[in-house]
Short mmCIF file of the C-alpha atoms (twelve columns), coordinates in Angstrom:
data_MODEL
# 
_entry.id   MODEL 
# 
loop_
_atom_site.group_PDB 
_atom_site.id 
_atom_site.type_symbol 
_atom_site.label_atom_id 
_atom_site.label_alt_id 
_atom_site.label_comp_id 
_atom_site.label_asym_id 
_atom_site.label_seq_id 
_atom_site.Cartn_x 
_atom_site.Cartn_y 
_atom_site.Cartn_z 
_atom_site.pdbx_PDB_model_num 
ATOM 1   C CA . UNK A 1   20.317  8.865   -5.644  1 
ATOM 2   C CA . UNK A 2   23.048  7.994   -8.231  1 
ATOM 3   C CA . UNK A 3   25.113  5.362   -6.122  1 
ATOM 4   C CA . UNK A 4   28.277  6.243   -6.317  1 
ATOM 5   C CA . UNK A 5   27.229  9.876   -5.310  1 
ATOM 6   C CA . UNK A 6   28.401  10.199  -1.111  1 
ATOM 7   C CA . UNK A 7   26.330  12.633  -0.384  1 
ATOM 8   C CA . UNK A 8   27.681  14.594  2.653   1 
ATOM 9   C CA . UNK A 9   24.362  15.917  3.976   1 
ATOM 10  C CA . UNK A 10  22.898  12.556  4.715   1 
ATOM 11  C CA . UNK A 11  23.097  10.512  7.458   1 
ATOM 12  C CA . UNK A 12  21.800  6.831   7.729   1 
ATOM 13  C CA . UNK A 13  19.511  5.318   10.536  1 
ATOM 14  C CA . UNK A 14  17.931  1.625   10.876  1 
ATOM 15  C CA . UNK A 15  14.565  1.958   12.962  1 
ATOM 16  C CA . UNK A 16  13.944  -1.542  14.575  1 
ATOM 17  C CA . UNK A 17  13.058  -3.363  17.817  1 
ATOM 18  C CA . UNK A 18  16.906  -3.079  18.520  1 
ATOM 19  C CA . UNK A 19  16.790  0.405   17.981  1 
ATOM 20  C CA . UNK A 20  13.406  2.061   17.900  1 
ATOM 21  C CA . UNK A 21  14.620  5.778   17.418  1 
ATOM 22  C CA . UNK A 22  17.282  4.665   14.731  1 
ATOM 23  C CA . UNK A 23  19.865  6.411   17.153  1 
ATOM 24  C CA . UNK A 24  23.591  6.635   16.855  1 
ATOM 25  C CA . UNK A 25  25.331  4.113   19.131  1 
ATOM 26  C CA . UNK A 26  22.086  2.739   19.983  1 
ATOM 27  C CA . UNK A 27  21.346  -0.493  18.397  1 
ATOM 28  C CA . UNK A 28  21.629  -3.769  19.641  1 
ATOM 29  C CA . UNK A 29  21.785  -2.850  23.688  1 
ATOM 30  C CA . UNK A 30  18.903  -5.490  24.683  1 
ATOM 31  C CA . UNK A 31  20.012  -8.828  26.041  1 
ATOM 32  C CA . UNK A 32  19.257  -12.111 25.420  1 
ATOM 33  C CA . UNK A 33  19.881  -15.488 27.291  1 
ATOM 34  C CA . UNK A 34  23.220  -15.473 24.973  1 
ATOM 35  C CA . UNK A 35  23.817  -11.869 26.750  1 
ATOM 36  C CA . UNK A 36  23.370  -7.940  26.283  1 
ATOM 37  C CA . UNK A 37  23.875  -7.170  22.169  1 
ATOM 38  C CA . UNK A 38  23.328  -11.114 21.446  1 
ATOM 39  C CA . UNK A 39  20.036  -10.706 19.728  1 
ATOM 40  C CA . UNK A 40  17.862  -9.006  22.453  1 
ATOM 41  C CA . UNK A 41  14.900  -7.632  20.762  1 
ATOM 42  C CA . UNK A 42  14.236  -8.741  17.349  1 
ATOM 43  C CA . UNK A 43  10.754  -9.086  17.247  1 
ATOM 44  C CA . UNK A 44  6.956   -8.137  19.426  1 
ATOM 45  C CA . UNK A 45  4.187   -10.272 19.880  1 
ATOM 46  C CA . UNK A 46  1.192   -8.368  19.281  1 
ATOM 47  C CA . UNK A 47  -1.652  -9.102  20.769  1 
ATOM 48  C CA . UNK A 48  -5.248  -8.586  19.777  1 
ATOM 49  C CA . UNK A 49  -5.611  -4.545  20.428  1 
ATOM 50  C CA . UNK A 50  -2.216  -3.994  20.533  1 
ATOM 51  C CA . UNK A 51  -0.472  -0.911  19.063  1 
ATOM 52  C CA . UNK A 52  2.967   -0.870  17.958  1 
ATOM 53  C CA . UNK A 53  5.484   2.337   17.377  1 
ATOM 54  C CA . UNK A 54  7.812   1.460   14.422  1 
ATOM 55  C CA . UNK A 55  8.709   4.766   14.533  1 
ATOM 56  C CA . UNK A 56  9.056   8.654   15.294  1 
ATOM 57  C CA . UNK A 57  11.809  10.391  13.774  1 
ATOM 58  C CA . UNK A 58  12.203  14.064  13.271  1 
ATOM 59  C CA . UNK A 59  13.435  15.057  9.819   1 
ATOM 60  C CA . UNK A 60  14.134  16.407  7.372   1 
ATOM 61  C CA . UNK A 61  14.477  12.702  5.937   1 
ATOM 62  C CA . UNK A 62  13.138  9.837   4.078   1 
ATOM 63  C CA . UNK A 63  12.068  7.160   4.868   1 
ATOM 64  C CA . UNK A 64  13.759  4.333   1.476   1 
ATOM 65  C CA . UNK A 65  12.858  0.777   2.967   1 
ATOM 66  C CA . UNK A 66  10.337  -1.006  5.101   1 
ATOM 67  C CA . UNK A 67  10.624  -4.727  5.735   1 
ATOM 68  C CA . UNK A 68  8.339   -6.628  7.347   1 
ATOM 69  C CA . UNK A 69  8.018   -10.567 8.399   1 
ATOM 70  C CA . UNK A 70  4.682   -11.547 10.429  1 
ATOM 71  C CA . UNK A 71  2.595   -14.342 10.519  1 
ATOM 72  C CA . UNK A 72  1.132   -14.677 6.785   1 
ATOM 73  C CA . UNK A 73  -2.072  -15.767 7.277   1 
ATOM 74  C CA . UNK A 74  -4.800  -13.900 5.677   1 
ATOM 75  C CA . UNK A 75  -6.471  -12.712 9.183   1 
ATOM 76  C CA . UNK A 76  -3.169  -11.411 10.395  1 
ATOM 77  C CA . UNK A 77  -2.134  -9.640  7.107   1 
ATOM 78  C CA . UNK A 78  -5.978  -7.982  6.798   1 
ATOM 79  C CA . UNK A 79  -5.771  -7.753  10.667  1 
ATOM 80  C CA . UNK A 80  -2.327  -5.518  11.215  1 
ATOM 81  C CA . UNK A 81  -3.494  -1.939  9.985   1 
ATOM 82  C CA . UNK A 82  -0.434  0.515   9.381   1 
ATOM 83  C CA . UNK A 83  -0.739  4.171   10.141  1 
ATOM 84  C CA . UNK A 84  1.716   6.862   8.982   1 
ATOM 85  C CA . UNK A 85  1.888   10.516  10.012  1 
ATOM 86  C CA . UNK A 86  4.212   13.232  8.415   1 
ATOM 87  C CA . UNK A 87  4.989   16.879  10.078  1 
ATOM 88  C CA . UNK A 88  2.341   18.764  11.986  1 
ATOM 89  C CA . UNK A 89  -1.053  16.965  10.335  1 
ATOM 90  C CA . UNK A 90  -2.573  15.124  13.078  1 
ATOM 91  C CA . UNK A 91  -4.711  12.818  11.033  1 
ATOM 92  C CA . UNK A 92  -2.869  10.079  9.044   1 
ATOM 93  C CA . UNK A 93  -1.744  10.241  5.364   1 
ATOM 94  C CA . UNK A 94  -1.460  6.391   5.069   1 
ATOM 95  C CA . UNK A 95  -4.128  4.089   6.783   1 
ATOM 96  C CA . UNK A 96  -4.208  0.397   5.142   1 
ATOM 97  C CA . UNK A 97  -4.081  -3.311  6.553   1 
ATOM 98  C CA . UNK A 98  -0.188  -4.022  6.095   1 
ATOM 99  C CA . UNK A 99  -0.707  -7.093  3.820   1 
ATOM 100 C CA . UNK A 100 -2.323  -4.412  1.553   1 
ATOM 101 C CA . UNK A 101 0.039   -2.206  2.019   1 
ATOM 102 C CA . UNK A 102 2.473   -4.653  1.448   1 
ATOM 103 C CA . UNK A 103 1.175   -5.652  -1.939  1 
ATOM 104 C CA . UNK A 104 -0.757  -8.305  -0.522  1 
ATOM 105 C CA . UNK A 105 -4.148  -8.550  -1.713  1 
ATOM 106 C CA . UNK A 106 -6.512  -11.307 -0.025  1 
ATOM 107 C CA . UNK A 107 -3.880  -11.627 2.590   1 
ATOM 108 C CA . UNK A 108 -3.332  -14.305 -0.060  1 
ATOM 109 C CA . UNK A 109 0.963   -14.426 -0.375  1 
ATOM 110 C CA . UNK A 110 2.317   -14.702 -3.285  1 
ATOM 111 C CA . UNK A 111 6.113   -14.574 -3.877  1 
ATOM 112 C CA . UNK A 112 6.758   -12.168 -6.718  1 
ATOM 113 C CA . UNK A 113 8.638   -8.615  -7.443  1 
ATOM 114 C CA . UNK A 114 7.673   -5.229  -8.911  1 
ATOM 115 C CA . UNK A 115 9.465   -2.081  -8.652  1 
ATOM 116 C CA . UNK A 116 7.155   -1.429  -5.169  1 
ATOM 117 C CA . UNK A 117 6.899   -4.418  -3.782  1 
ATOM 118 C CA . UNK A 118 8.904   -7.888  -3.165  1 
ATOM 119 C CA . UNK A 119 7.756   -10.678 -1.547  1 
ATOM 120 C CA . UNK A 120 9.189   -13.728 -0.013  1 
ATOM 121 C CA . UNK A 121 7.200   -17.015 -0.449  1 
ATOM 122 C CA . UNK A 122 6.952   -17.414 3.492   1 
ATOM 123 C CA . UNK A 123 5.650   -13.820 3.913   1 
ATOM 124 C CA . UNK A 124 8.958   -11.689 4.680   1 
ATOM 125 C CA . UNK A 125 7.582   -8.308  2.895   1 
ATOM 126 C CA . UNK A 126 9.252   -5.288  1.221   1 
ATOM 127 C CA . UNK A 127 7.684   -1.702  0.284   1 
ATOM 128 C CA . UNK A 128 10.346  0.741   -1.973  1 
ATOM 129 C CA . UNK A 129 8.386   3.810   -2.417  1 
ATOM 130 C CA . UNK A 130 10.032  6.826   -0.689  1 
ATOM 131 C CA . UNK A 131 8.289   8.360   2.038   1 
ATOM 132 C CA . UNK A 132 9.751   12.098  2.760   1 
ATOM 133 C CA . UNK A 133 9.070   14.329  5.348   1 
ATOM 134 C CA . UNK A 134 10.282  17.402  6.399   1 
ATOM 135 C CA . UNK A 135 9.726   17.612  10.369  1 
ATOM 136 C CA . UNK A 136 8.445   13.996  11.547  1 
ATOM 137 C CA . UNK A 137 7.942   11.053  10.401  1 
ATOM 138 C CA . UNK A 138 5.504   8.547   12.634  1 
ATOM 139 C CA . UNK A 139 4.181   5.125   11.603  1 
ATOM 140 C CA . UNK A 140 2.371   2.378   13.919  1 
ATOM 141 C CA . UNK A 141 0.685   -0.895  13.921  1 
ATOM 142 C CA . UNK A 142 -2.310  -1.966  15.177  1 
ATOM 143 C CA . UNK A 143 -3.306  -5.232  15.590  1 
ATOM 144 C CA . UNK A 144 -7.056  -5.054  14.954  1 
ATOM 145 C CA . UNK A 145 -7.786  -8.449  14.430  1 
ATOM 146 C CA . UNK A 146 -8.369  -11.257 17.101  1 
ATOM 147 C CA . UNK A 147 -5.077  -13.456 16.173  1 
ATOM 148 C CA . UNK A 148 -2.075  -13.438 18.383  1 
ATOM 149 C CA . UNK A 149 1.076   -11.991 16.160  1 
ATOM 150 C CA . UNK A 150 4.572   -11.749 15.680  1 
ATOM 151 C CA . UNK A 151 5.978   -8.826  14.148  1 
ATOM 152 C CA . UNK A 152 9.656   -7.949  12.909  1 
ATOM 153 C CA . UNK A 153 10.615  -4.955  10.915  1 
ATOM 154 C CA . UNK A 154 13.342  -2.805  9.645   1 
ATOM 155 C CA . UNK A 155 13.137  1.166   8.102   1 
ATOM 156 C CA . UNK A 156 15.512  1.912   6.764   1 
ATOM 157 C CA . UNK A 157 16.105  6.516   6.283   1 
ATOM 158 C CA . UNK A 158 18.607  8.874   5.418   1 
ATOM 159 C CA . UNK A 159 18.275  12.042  7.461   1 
ATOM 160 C CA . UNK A 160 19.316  15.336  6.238   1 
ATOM 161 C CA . UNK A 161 17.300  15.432  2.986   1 
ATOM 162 C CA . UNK A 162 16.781  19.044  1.321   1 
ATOM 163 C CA . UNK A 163 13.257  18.658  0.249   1 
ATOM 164 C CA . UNK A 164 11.217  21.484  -0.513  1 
ATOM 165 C CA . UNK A 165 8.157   22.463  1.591   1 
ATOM 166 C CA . UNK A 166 5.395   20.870  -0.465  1 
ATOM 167 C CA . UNK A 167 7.182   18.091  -1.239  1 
ATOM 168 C CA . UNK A 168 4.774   14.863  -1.782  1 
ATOM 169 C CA . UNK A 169 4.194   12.767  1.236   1 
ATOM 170 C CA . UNK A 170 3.396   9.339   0.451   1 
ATOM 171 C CA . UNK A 171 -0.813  8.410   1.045   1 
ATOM 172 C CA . UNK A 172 -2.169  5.598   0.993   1 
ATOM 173 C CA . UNK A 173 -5.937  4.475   1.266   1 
ATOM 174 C CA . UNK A 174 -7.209  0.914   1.666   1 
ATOM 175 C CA . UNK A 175 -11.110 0.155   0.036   1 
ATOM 176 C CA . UNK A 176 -13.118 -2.428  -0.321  1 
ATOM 177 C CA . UNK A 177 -16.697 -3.085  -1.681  1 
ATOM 178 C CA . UNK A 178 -18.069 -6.512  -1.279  1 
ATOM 179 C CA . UNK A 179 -19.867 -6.778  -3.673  1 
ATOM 180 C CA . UNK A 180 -19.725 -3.752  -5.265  1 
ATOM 181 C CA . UNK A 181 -22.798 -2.148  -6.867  1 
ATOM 182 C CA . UNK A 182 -24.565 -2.620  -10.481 1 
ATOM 183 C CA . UNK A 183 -23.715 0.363   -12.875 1 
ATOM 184 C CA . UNK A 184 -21.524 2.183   -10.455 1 
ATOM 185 C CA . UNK A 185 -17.764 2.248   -10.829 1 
ATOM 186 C CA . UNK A 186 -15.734 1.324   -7.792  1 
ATOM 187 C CA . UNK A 187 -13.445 4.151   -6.803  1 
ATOM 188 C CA . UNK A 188 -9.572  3.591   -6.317  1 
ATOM 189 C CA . UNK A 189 -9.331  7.063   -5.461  1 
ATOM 190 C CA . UNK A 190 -11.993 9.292   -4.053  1 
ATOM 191 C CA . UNK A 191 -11.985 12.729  -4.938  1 
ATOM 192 C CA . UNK A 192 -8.496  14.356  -3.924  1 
ATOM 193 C CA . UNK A 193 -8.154  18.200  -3.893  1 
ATOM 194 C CA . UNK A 194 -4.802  20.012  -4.615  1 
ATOM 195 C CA . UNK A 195 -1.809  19.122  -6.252  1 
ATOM 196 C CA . UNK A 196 -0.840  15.565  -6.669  1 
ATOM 197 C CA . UNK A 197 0.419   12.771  -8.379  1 
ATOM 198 C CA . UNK A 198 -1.107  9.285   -8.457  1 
ATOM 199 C CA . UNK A 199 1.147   6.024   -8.353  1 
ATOM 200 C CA . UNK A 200 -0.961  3.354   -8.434  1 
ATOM 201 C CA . UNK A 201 -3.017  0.514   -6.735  1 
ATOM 202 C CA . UNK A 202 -2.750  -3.462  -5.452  1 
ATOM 203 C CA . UNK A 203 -5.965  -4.235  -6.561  1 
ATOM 204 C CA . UNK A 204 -7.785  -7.528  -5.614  1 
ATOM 205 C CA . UNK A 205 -10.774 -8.834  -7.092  1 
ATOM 206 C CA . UNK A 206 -13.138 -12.199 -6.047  1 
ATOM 207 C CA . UNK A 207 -15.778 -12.628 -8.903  1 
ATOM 208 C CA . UNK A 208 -18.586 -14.076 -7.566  1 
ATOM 209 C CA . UNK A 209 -20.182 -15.384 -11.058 1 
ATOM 210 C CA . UNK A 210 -18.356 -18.288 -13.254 1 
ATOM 211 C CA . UNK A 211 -17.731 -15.412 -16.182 1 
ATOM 212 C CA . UNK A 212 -15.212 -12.970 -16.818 1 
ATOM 213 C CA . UNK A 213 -15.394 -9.740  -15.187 1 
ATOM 214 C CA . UNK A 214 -12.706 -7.862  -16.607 1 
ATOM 215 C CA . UNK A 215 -14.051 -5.917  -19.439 1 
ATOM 216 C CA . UNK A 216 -14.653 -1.989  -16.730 1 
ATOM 217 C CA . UNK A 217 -12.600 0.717   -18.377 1 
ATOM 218 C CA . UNK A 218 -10.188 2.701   -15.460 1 
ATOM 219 C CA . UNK A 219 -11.341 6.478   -15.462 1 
ATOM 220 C CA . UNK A 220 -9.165  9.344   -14.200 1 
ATOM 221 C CA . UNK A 221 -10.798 12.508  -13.518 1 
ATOM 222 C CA . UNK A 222 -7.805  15.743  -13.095 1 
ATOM 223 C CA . UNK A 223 -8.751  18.868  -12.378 1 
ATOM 224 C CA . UNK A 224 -12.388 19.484  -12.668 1 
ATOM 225 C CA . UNK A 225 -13.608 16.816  -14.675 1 
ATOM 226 C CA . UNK A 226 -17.389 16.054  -13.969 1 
ATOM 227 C CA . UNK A 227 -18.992 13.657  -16.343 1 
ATOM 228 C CA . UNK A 228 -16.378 12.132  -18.071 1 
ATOM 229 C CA . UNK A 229 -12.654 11.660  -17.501 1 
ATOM 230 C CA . UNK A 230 -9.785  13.044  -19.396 1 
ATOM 231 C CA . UNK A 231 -7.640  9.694   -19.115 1 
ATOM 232 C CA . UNK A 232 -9.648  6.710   -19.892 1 
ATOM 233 C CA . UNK A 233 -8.349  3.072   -20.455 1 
ATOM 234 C CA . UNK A 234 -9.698  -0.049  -22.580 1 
ATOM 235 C CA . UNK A 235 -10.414 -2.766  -19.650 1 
ATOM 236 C CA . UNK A 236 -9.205  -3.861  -16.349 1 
ATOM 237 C CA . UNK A 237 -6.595  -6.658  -17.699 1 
ATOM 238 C CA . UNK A 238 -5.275  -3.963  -19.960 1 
ATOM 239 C CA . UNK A 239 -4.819  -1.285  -17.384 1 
ATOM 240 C CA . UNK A 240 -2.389  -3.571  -15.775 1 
ATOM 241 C CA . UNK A 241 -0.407  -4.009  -19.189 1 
ATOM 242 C CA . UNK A 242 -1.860  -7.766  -19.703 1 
ATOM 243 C CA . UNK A 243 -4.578  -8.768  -22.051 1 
ATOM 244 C CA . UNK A 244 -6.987  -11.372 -23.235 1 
ATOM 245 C CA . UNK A 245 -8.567  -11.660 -19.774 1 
ATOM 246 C CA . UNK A 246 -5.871  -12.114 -16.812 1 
ATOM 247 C CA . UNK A 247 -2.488  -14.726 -16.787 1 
ATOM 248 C CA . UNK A 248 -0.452  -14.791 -13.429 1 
ATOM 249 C CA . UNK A 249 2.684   -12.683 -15.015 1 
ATOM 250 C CA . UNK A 250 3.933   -10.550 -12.263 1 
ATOM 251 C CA . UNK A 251 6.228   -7.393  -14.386 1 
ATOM 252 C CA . UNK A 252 8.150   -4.413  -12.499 1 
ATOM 253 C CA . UNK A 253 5.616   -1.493  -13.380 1 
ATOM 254 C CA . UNK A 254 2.710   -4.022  -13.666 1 
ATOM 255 C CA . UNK A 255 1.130   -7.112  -13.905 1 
ATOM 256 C CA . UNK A 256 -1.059  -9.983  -12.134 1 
ATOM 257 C CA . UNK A 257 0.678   -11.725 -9.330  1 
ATOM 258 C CA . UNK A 258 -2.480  -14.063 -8.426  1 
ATOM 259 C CA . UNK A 259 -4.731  -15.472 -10.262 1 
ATOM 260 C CA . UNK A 260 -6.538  -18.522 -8.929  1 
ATOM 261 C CA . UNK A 261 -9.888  -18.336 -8.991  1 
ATOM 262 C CA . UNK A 262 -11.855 -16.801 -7.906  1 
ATOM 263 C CA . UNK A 263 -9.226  -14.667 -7.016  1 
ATOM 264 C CA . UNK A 264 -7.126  -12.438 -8.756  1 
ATOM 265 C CA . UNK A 265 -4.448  -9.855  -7.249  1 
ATOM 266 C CA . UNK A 266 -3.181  -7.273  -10.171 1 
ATOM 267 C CA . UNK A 267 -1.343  -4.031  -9.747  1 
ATOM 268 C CA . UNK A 268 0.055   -0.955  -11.739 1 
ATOM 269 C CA . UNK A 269 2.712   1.610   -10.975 1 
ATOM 270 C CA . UNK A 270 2.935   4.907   -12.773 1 
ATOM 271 C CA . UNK A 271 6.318   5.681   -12.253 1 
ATOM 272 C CA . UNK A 272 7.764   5.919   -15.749 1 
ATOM 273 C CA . UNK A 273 4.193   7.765   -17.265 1 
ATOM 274 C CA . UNK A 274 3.464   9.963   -14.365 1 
ATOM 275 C CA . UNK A 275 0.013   10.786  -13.572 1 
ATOM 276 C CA . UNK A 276 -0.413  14.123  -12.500 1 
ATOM 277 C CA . UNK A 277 -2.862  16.981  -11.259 1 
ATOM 278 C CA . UNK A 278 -2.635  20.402  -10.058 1 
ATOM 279 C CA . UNK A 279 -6.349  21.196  -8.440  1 
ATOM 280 C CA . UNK A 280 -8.163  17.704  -8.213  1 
ATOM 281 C CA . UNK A 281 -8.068  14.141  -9.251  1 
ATOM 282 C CA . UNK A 282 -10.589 11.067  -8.856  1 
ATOM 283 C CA . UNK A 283 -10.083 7.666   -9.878  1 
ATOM 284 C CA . UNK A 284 -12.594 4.779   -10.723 1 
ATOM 285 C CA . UNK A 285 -12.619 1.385   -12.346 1 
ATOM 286 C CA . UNK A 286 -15.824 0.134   -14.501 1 
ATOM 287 C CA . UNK A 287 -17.906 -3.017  -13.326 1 
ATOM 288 C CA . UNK A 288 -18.154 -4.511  -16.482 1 
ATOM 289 C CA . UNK A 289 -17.768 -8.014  -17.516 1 
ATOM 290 C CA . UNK A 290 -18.804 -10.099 -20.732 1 
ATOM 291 C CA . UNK A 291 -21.454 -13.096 -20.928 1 
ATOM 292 C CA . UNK A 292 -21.892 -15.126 -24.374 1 
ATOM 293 C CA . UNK A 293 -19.934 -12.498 -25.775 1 
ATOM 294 C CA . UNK A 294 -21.909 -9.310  -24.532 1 
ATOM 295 C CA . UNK A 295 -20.781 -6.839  -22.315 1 
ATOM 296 C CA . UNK A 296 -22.541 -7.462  -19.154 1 
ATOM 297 C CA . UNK A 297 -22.896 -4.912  -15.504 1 
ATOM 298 C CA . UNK A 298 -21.215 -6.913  -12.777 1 
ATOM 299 C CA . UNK A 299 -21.419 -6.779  -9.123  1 
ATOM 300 C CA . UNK A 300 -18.020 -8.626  -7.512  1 
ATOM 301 C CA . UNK A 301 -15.618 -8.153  -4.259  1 
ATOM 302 C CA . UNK A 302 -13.058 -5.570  -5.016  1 
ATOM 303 C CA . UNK A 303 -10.502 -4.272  -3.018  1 
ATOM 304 C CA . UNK A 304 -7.271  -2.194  -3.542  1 
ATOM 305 C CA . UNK A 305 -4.897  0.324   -1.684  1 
ATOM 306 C CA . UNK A 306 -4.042  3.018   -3.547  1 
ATOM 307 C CA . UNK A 307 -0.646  5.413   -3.251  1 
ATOM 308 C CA . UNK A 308 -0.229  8.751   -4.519  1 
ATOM 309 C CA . UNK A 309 1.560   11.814  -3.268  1 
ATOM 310 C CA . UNK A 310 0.460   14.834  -2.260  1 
ATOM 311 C CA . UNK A 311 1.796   17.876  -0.287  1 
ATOM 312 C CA . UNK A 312 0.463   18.635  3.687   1 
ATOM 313 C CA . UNK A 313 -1.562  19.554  4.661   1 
ATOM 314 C CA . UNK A 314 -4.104  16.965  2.743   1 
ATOM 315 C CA . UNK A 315 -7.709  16.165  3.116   1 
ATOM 316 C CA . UNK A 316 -8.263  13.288  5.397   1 
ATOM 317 C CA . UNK A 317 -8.684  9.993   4.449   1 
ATOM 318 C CA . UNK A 318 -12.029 8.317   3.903   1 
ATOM 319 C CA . UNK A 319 -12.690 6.132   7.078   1 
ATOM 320 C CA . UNK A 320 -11.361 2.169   7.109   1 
ATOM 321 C CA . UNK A 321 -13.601 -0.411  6.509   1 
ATOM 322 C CA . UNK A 322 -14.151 -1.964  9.879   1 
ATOM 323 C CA . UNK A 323 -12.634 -5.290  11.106  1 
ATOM 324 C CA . UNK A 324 -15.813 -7.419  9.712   1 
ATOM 325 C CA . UNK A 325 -15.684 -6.343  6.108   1 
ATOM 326 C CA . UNK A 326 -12.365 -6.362  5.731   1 
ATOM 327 C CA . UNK A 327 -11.625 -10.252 6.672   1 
ATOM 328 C CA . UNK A 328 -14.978 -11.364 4.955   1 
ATOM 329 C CA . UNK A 329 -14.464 -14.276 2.452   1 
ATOM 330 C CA . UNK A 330 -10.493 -14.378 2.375   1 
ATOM 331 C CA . UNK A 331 -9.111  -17.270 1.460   1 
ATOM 332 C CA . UNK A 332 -8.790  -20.251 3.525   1 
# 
């Protein structure tokens, strides 16, 4: 949207505690000790098991903003899974802890900014990426871990937007192999059919040798590629636009915003060079380091979520890893 556009079509909501449907008129009605409108409802505790409606909201719209502040320790932000559902598909298009999500990898915060992501150095956290939808838009929390939890939030949407009937909706996918295997690429993005158009990934690594483990070329696979991919990189450093092994240089479309060993939290955004595919797509990351100066197979803890857009109905998502494997070795 060109800013000083005023588009007459759209209409503004803010989806919060103070106003879960985002409704005109409606905000700000619960009371406090200081009275009714004086602060009522700004946040939930959620407890262990607990899920949370952020919202439901019948379109067309987008959805431009999600804030976030909970509690930023790494059980909580691994713990909190977010959910997202868009029109009439009944399985969710986004299913990722919200630290993840969030461009949090570890559940390790780090304040830093890229065009997706901002985030404060307490743990306030900000997502940019559109999400449109044409009928409904539905998105939850669950708290899945075993750690009592605040949570505030704010979505911001315009209603009224003309989008066509395959327009993208946002996905999202949360992995994690720990370790991974010997001579077999960890996958970013299993095999997606139909149009699409991948954005990118938070990806997290925790090397579990005293080497470098960076040398595993990205593969993309579009549109029938078997064997070997028709866009292939030159390392893992280098996919995120750094080089010479990793530095902690946060950029907007890419860069590292952690690197302490032995972890490392790097990301890439394809919004300027979009990646696109019109029958199928796949994408995979090498486990490859270098020892005394030879290239080396590598087994290490990776993790990423991965965005992309595709129209609905899409294929479901491959299933979550499972409360256990996901908080395994965070950091303290």
């Amino acid at each position: 949207m060109q800013p000083f556009q005023v588009e007459p079509h759209l209409t503004t909501r803010w989806i919060t505690f103070e106003n879960p449907n985002g409704a005109k008129g409606m905000g700000g009605r619960a009371a406090s000790r200081l009275g009714v409108g004086r602060k009522g409802a700004p946040s939930k505790i959620l407890e262990p098991g607990d899920t949370v409606q952020l919202c439901d909201v019948e379109g067309p719209g987008t959805l431009r903003h999600f804030w976030c502040a909970t509690d930023p320790h790494p059980l909580v932000l691994r713990g909190l899974i977010l959910r997202a559902w868009f029109d009439d598909q009944d399985h969710p298009s986004i299913e990722c802890p919200l630290g993840d999500f969030m461009g949090v990898a570890h559940g390790k915060v780090m304040p830093y900014c890229s065009v997706v992501h901002s985030v404060g150095e307490r743990g306030a956290l900000n997502f940019w990426l559109p999400m449109p939808f044409a009928q409904r838009a539905r998105l939850t929390v669950t708290n899945d871990g075993d750690l009592e939890t605040p949570l505030s939030f704010q979505l911001a949407c315009t209603l009224g937007d003309r989008h066509a009937k395959d327009v993208g909706r946002l996905h999202c996918l949360f992995r994690r192999e720990n370790p991974t295997t010997l001579g077999r690429d960890f996958e970013l993005l299993p095999l997606r059919s139909g149009r699409g158009r991948f954005i990118g990934a938070v990806i997290g690594v925790r090397s579990l040798q005293d080497r470098w483990w960076g040398e595993g070329e990205v593969k993309i696979f579009l549109d029938g590629d078997l064997e070997f991919p028709t866009l292939c990189g030159t390392g893992s450093e280098d996919y995120v636009g750094l080089g010479w092994e990793m530095q902690a240089t946060p950029f907007l479309y890419h860069g590292c915003n952690l690197h302490q060993r032995p972890f490392t939290s790097m990301y890439r955004w394809h919004l300027r060079d979009p990646i696109l595919w019109q029958k199928d797509a796949r994408v995979t990351i090498q486990q490859i380091g270098r020892h005394d100066g030879s290239l080396i197979e590598t087994a290490d803890d990776w993790s990423t979520a991965s965005f992309w857009y595709e129209p609905t109905p899409s294929l479901r998502l491959p299933s979550l890893p499972d409360w256990e494997a996901r908080a395994k070795d965070l950091p303290s």
